[in-house]
N, C-alpha and C positions, 0 to 999 in steps of 0.2 A: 898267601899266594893263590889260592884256590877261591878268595874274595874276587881277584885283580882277573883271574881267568875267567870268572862268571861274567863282571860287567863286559870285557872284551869281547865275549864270546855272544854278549845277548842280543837275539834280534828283533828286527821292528816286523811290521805288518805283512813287509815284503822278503822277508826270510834272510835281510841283509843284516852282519852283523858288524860291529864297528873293524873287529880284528880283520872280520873278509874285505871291508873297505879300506881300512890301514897296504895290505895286500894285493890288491890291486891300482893303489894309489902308488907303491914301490913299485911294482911291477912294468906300470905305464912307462915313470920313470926313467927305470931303467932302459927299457926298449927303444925311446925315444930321444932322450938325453937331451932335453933344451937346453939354450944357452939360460934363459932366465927362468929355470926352473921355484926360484923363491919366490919372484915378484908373479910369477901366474899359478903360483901353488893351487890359492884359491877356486883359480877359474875349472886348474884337470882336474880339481875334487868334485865340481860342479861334474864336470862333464863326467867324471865316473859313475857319480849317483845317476846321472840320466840314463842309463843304458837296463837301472832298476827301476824306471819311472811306470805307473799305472797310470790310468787315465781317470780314473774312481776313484781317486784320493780323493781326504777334503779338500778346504780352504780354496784357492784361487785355482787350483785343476779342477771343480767342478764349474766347467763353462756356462753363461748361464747363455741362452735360448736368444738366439737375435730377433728380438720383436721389430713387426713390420711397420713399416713408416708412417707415419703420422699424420692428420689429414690435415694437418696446417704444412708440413712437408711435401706434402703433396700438391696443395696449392698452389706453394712457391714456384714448385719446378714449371709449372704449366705459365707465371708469368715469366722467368726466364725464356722462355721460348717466344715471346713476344720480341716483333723484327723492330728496332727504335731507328726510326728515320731521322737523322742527324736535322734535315732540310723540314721536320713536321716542327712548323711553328706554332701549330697547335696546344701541343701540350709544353708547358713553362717546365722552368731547370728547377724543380723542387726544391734540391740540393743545397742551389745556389740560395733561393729564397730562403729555407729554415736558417742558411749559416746568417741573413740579413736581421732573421728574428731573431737568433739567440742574444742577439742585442738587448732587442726588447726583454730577455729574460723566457721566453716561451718557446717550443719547437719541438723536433720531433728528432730521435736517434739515427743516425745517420742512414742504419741497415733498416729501419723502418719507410721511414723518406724515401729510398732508393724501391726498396717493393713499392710504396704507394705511386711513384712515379711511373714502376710499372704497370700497375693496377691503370692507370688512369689513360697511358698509351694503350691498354688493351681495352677500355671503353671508344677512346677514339678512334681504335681501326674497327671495331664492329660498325660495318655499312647498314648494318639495319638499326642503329641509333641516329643515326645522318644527323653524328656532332662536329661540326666544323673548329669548336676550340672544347678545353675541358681547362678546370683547375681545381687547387685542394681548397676546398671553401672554410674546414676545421675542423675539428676534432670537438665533439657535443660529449660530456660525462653522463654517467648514467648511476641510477644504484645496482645496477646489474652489468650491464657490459656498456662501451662507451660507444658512439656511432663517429667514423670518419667519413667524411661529407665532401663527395665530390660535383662541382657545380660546372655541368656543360649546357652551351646554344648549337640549337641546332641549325643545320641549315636551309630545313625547310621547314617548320614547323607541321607538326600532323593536330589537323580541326579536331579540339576537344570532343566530347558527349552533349548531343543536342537537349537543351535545355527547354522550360516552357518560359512564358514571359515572368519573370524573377525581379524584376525591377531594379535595385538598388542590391540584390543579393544575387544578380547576376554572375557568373564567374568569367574574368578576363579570359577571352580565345590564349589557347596557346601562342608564344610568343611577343605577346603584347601585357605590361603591365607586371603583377607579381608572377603570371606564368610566364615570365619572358623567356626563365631560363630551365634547365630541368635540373633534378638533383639527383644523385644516387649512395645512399650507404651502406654500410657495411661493419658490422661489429670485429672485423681484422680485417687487416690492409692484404691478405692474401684469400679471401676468401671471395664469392660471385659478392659482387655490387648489385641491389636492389634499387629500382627508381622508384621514386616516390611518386603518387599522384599527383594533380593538379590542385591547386589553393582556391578552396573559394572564398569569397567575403564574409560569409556566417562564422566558419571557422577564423580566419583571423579576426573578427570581434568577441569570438568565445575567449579564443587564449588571450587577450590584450584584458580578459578580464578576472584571471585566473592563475594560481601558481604553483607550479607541480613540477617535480621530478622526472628526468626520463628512468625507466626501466632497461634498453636495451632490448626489450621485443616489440618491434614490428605490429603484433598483432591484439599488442596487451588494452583493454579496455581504461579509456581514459575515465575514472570515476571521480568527480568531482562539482561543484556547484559554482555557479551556475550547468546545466548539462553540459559537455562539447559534444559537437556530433560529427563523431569519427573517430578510430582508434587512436592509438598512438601513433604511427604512420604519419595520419594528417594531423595528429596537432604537433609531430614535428618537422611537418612540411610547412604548417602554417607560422613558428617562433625563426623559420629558415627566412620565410619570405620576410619577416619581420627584423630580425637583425642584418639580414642583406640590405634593405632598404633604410638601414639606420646609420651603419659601419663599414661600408663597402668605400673607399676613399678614394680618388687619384689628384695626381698635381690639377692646378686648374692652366687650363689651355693647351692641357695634352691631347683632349679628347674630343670632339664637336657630336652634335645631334645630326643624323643624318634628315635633311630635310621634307624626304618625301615621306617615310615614315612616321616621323615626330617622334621614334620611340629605339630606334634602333643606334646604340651609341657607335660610333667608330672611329679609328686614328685618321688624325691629319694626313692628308694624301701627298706632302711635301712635308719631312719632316724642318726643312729647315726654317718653317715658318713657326715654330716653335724652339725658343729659347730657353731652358732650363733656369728659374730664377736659382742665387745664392742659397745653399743652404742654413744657413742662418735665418732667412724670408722664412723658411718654413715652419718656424715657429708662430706663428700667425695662420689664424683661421681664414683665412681670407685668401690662401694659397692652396685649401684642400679643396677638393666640392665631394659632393656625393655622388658616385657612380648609377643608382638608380632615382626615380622618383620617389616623392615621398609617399604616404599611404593615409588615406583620407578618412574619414568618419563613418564613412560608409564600407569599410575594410578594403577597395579600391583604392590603384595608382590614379585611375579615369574615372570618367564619369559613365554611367550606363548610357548608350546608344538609345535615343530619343523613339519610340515602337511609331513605324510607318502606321498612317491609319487606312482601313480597309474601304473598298467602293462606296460613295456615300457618306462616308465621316464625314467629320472636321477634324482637323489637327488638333491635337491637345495641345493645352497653353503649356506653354513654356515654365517648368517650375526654377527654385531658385536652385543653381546649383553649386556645390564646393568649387573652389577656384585649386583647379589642380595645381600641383607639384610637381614641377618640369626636372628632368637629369642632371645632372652639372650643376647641382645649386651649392652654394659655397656652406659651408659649414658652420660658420661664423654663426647665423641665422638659427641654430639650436637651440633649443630651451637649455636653461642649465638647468641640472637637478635639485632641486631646490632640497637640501640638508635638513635647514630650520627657518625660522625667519630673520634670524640675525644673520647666518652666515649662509652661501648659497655658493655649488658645487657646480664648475661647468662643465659641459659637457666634453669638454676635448680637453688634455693636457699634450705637451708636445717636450720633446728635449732630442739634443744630436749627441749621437752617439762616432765614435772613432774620429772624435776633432784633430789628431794630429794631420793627419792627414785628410786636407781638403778637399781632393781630388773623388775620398770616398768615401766621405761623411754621409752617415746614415741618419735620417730623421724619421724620429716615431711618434705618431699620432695613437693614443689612448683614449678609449671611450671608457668615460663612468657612467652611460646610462646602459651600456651593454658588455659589464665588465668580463675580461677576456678577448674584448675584440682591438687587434692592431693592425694599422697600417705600417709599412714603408714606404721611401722616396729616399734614391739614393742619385743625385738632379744630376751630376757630373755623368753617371753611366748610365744615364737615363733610363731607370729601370723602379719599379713601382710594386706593391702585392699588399693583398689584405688578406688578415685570417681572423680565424675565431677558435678560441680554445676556452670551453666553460659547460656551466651546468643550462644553460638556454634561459634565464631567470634574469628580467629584466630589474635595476635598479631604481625608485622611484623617489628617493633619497627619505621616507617614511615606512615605518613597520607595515608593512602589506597586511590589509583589512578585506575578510573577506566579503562577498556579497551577501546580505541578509534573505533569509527566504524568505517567501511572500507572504504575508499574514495568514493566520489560523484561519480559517471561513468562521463564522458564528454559527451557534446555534438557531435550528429553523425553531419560527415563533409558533408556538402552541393556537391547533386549528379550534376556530368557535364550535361549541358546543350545541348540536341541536338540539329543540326543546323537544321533550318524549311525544311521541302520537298515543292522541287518547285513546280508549277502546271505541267509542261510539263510531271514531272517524276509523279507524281499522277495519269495522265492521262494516261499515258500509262503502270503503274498498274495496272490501272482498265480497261486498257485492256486487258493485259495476262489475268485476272480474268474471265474474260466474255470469251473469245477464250476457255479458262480452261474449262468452264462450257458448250459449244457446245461441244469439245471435248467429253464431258463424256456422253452427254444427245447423239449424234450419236452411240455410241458404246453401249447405252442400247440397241436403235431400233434396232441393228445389231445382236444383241443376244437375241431380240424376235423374228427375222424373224427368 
């Protein structure tokens, strides 16, 4: 009996013993007399114990510390505060595009998409950008963080850095050619957007001859052979200007050249003068073109501006030059990638996706020389979009060979050997030397007397 009294009686940390809880567990009870006093037994045991509760217990009463928000948290909240003007046709319905590309297989989480969508309304309302449209141009991998790449035109373009006469390595003015457009990333879709510099031609001939990995920083030294000249920034502003100008897609006859530019693309000023072919058509190359020009051997969309000559010249003769590469050019027209020489890989594959419904079948254009890069065209809702999702590593359907370095210099050839000076002629060296030197030291004294 005096076992059954000890466990009764024994108590825990807080001076509470089972018998003193049994005791006011009756107590309550009785005082209060619920109708369902069985089925809440439980709960007035609880609430008995609480009135012993410490706040220094273990387990879950020690609270832990509310750590302060987080700078991706913080971020966010700053693009929520961005005003979305329903009527800014500026910036495209994200949303709607990724749901067109999960077709494709490729795209972006819905809560992601929706911040980037803000992210890209708050580059277009910054007036000191003066971007009249922006879009999500893709998602670049990295070994370190990945870059999302948002590509806007501006509406005035601001004149690049004055250049000296470069020739062929001139860089396109802004607005015109591979700077036609600007681009801006960012290793998260909530963090400041970075714009990239301007492309010149040396750098796009570097990376066209080169194959490297991004890193995710901005400012990491591109180390590789041949040299590139510029950080990572520009060589991946330069693989930008280069898959834009490869895989940037739209239907053909959506879009015209405007005439007094030659370079600046824009929609039909009547849409009704565009018909939407069958989606079926669109399996055929002959119904996509290319949104930009093509890029020439001289890492230009153009040809370098002919140097006025100065008072006096002549005009330099006319050299031969590439025969540019106009906007709108049909696809068709591709190289295919050539695989081997038996079998040869083209450059475009195409398939429709959601055929029960014809009204909004989706068709997807596939690039294998820039694998990761898709279009849509969805003709009935007439609506279009390209992206890019990849490591920036063009396909050339052969194991990539690097460039060789330049030969070892030889060894310089062993200089002829003079024959020894005798003594006699030594000797009598060093005597014109001495005669030399009377000579001169007489002719001071004669010119102090």
């Amino acid at each position: 009996m005096a076992d059954v009294k000890a466990v009764f009686n024994q108590t825990d940390k807080n001076g509470v013993s089972l018998h003193g809880h049994l005791s006011e567990l009756i107590r309550k009870l009785l005082l209060e007399k619920p109708a369902d006093a069985l089925a809440r037994l439980e709960n007035i045991s609880l609430e008995v114990k609480h009135r012993h509760f410490v706040a220094h217990e273990a387990g879950q009463k020690d609270l832990i510390a509310v750590e302060p928000p987080s700078k991706w948290l913080t971020q966010s909240k700053k693009l929520f505060q961005v005003d979305v003007s329903e009527e800014d046709t500026g910036v495209p319905n994200l949303l709607e595009e990724m749901r067109f590309f999960s077709w494709a297989g490729v795209g972006l989480e819905e809560e992601v998409a929706y911040r980037l969508f803000l992210a890209m309304s708050q580059l277009k309302a910054n007036k000191a950008l003066g971007l009249k449209s922006v879009r999500f141009f893709g998602k670049i991998l990295g070994t370190g963080k990945p870059y999302f790449v948002v590509e806007g035109v501006q509406a005035d373009p601001k004149p690049g850095p004055a250049y000296s006469d470069l020739g062929p390595a001139h860089p396109e003015p802004s607005g015109t050619g591979l700077n036609g457009c600007v681009y801006f990333v960012s290793n998260e879709v909530s963090e400041p957007f970075t714009q990239l510099p301007d492309v010149t031609p040396n750098q796009v001939l570097a990376a066209s001859k080169i194959r490297k990995y991004f890193t995710g920083d901005l400012s990491a030294p591109v180390n590789c052979f041949p040299p590139f000249p510029g950080n990572e920034a520009s060589f991946l502003r330069a693989q930008i200007a280069r898959i834009a100008a490869a895989t940037v897609l739209v239907p053909v006859g959506k879009l015209q050249v405007d005439d007094e530019s030659e370079e600046v693309v824009k929609p039909l000023v009547q849409p009704e003068e565009y018909t939407p072919v069958d989606p079926s058509e669109m399996m055929s190359g002959e119904n996509w073109c290319h949104l930009y020009g093509g890029i020439l051997a001289i890492g230009r969309c153009t040809n370098p501006p002919k140097p006025e000559p100065e008072d006096g010249e002549e005009e330099p003769e006319e050299e031969d030059l590439e025969e540019e590469v106009p906007p709108l050019g049909a696809i068709s027209e591709d190289p295919a990638v050539v695989a081997s020489e038996e079998n040869e890989l083209p450059a475009w594959s195409f398939k429709l996706c959601f055929t029960q419904n014809a009204a909004y079948t989706i068709a997807v254009a596939t690039s294998h020389r820039w694998p990761g890069a898709y279009s849509v065209a969805v003709q009935k809702a007439d609506k279009f979009a390209s992206v890019y999702f990849g490591y920036g590593v063009e396909y050339r359907g052969s194991p990539f060979t690097p460039q060789a370095p330049p030969p070892i210099m030889k060894e310089p050839e062993d200089p002829e050997e003079l024959p020894d000076v005798s003594l006699a002629n030594e000797n009598e060296l060093l005597k014109e030397i001495d005669e030399a030197k009377i000579v001169a030291s007489n002719e001071e004294e004669e010119e102090e007397d």
